[in-house]
C-alpha positions in Angstrom: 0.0 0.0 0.0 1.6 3.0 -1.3 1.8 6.8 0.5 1.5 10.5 0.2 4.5 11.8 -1.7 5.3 15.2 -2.9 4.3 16.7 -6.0 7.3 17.0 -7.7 6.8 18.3 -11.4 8.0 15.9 -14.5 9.1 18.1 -17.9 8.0 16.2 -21.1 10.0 17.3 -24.4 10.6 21.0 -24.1 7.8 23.4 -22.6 5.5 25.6 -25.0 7.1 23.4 -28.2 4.4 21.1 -28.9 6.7 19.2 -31.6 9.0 18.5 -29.1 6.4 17.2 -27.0 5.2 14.7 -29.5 8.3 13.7 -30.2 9.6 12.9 -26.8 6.4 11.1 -25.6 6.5 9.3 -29.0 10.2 7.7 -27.8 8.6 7.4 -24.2 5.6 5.2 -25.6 7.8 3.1 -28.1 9.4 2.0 -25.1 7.0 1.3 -22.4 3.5 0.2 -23.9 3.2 -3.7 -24.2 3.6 -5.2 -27.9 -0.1 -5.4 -29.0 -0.7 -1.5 -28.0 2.6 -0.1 -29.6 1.3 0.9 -33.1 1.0 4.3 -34.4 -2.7 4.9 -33.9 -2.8 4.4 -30.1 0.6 6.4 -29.5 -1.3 9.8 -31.6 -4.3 9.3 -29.4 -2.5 8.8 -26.2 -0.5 11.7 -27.4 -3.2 13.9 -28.3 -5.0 13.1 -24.7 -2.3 14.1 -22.8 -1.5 17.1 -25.1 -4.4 18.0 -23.7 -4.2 17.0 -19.4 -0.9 18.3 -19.0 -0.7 21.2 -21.8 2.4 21.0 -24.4 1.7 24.9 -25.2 2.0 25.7 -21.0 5.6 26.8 -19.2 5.3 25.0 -17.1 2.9 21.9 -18.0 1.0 20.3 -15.4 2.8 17.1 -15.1 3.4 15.5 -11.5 4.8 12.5 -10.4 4.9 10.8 -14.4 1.0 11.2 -13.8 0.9 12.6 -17.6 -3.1 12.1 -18.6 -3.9 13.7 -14.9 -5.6 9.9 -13.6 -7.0 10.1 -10.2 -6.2 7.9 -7.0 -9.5 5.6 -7.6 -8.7 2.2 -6.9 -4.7 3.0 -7.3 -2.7 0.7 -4.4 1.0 2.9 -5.2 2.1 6.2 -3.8 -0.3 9.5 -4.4 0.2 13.4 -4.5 -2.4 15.8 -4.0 -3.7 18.8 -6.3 -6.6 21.3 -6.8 -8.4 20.3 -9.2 -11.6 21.7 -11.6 -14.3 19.8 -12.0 -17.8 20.3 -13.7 -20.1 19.5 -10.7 -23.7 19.8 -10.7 -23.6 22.0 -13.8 -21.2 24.5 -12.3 -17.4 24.8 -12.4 -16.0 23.8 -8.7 -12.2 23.5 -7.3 -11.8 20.3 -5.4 -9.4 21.2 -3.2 -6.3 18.4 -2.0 -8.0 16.2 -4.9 -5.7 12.8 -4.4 -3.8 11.4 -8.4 -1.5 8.5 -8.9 1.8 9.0 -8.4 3.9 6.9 -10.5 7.9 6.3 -9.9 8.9 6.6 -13.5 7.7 6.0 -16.8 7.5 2.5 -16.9 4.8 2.1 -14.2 3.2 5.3 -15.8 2.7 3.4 -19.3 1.7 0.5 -17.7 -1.0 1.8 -15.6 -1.8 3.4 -18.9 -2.1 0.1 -21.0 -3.9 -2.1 -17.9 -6.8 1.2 -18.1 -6.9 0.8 -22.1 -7.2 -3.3 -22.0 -9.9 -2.8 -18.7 -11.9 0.0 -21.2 -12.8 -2.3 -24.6 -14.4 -0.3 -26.3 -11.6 3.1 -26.2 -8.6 -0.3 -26.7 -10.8 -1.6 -30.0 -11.3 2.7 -31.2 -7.5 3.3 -30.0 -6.5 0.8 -32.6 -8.5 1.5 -35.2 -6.1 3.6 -38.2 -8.8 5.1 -39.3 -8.9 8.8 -38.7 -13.0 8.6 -38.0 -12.3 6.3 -35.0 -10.6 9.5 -33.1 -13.9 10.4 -32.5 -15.0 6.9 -31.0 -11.5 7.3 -29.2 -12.6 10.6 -27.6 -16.2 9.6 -26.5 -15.2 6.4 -24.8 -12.5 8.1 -22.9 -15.0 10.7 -21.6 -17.7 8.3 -20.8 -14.8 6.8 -18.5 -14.8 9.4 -16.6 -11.3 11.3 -17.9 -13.1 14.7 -18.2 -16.3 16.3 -17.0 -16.3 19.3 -19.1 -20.2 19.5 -20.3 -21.3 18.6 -23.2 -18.7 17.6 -26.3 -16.3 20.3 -25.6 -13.9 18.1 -23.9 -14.5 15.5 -27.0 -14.4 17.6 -29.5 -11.1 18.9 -28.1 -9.7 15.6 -28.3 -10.3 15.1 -32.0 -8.7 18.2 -32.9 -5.7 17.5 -30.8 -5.6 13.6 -33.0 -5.1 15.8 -36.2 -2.6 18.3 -34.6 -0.4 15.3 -33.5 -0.6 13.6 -36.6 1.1 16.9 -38.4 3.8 17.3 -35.9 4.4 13.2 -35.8 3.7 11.9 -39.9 3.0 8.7 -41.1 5.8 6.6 -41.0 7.7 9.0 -40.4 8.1 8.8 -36.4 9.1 5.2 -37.8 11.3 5.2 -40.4 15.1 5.7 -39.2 13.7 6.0 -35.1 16.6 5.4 -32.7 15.8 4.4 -29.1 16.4 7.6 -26.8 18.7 5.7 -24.7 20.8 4.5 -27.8 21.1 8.5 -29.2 22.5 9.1 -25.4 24.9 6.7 -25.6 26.3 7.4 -28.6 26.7 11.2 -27.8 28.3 10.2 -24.5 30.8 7.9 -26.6 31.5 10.9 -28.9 32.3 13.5 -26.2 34.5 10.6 -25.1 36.4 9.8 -28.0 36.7 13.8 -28.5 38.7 14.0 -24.8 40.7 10.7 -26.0 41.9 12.7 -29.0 42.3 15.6 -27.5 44.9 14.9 -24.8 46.6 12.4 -27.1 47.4 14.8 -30.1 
């Protein structure tokens, strides 16, 4: 049974650079979701959702603790932070205040608690997977009828399905695929560089 930890803020790609964004959660999926998730489709939805919960326009976003689509404690077992939060409520806007999320210890238990959601929720797994561009909208509606927003009406929704097209611009077809190099493997190499570089250096 996990505890209260602190709220300690976690930077995807670069803040207010929405390319970077993509691009870094892109490398962050590739790595962590589970073989029959890891395709194209569900990373730009998964993207585009938490484009949206954590804000890759904002400096700083609204990431804590790797929680990066802002999922509340519910039946979470790990370690939790607590946060204001907004929520439509009886047709007003209210501020819940100490509101309790998951709080994850890095991003592999992030993306997993991610892919166990998606599997539990059938119907946003089967849209998620869909290539189609028309299924963004199925994405979108199962997501909120699972409780992920509760912004009125189709705001939050149509929100969503905007964000799907956004993502596909900054993150082609194919082309997040073609020539991709693990983020780990590009750090390595520039480490080996720099090395080589020093090695040279005080040899010559």
């Amino acid at each position: 049974m996990g505890g209260q930890v602190k709220a300690t803020r976690t930077v995807i790609g670069t803040p207010g650079a929405p390319h970077e964004f993509v691009s870094a959660l892109d490398s962050i999926l590739r790595e962590n979701l589970p073989d029959d998730m890891n395709t194209e489709t569900v990373r730009i939805r998964l993207i585009a959702h938490a484009s949206l919960a954590v804000g890759w326009w904002t400096d700083p976003q609204r990431c804590w603790c790797y929680n990066w689509l802002g999922v509340k404690l519910g039946g979470w077992q790990g370690d939790w932070y607590t946060m204001d939060a907004p929520e439509f409520i009886d047709g007003k806007w209210t501020v819940l205040k100490a509101d309790k999320w998951r709080a994850f210890s890095g991003w592999s238990e992030a993306v997993t608690d991610t892919a166990n959601r998606l599997r539990a929720q059938g119907d946003a797994l089967e849209a998620a997977l869909d290539p189609s561009e028309a299924a963004d909208r199925r994405y979108a509606e199962a997501r909120k009828k699972h409780g992920y927003w509760t912004a009125p009406g189709s705001s939050g929704t149509e929100a969503l399905v905007s964000r799907c097209k956004r993502v596909r611009k900054y993150l082609p077809e194919g082309g997040a695929q073609d020539g991709y190099v693990p983020l780990h493997l590009v750090m390595a190499l520039v480490v080996g560089v720099v090395i080589l570089s020093i090695a040279l250096a005080v040899t010559l």
